[in-house]
N, C-alpha and C positions, 0 to 999 in steps of 0.2 A: 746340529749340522744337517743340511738340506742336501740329498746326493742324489748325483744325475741318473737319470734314468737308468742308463745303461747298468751305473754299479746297486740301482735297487733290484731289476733283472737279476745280474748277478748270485747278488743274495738269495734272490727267492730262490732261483734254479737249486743252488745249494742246500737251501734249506728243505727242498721237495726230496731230494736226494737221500737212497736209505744210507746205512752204515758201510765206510769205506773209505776211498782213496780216493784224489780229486784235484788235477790240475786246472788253476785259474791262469789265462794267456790275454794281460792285458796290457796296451803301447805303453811305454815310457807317460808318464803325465798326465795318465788319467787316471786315475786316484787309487791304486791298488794299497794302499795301506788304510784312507778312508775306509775302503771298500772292506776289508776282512775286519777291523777293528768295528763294524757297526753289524756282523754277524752276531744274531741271540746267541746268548750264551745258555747254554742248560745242562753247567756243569763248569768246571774251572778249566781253563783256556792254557794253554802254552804257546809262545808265539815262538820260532828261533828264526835268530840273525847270523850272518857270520862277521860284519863287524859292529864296534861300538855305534857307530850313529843311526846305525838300521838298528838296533835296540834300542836306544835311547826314544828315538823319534814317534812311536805308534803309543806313547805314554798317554801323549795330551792328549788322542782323541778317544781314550776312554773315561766310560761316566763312574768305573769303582775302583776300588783301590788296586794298584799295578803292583807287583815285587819285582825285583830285576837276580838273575845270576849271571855274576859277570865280575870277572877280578873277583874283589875282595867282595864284595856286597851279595848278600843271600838273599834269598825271600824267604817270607813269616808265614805262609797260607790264603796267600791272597788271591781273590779269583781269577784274577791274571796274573801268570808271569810270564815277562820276554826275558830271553837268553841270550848270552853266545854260546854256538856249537863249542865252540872251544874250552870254552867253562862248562858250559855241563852234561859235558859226557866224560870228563870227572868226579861229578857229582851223582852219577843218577842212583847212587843207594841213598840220597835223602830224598826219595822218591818212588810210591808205591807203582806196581805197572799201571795199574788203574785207575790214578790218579788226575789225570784231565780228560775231559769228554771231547777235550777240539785238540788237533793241534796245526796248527797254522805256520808254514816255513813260509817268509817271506825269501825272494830270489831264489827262489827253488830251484832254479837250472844246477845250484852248488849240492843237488840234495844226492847225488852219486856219489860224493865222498864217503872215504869209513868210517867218517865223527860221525856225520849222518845218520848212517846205515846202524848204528851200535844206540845211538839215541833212538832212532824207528824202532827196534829191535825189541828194547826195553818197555817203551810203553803201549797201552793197547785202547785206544781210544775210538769213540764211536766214528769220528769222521776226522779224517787226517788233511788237510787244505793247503796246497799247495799256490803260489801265489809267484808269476815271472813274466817278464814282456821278452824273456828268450829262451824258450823250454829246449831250442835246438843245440 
């Protein structure tokens, strides 16, 4: 996939950026799921949604293998996995705190709730990526 200027900017900014916390504020339609899905990974990735088609949707534009938790379905160890908040922040004892190096909240504006907040809580990852066209 060939991404517009703007979202390769993007990336880099982020990627120059040391270890920490980081909101992305981009309009409606320009590509914020391309855009966080073609961050290097260097280390296993957690994406979270809060509903199903914001997790289902950032599958296809990765290049390895995705796990989902959500409802019934777990993930195996795969370098990615998308979430629903909802599902797992029931889950998070099959999960070390250390265990993903990114973690990327897509519509981050929802990230003040206390599924949230208990999911942040838990794990401690080098660079936390938040991703919303309404941070207000």
């Amino acid at each position: 996939m060939q991404l517009r200027d703007y979202q390769q900017e993007c990336i880099s900014i982020i990627e120059s950026k040391p270890p920490g916390s980081y909101l992305v504020q981009m309009p409606t339609g320009c590509g914020k799921t391309a855009t966080f899905t073609n961050i290097p990974r260097h280390g296993r990735v957690l994406v979270l949604a809060h509903r199903e088609e914001l997790v289902r949707q950032p599958a296809r534009y990765y290049d390895c293998p995705v796990g989902f938790e959500i409802a019934a379905e777990r993930s195996h160890g795969e370098e990615v996995v998308i979430a629903s908040v909802q599902s797992l922040v029931n889950r998070l004892d099959r999960f070390a705190p250390d265990e993903f190096d990114k973690i990327i909240t897509d519509e981050a504006h929802h990230a003040a709730a206390s599924t949230y907040r208990k999911i942040y809580d838990h794990f401690t990852p080098d660079k936390h990526i938040g991703f919303t066209a309404t941070p207000n």
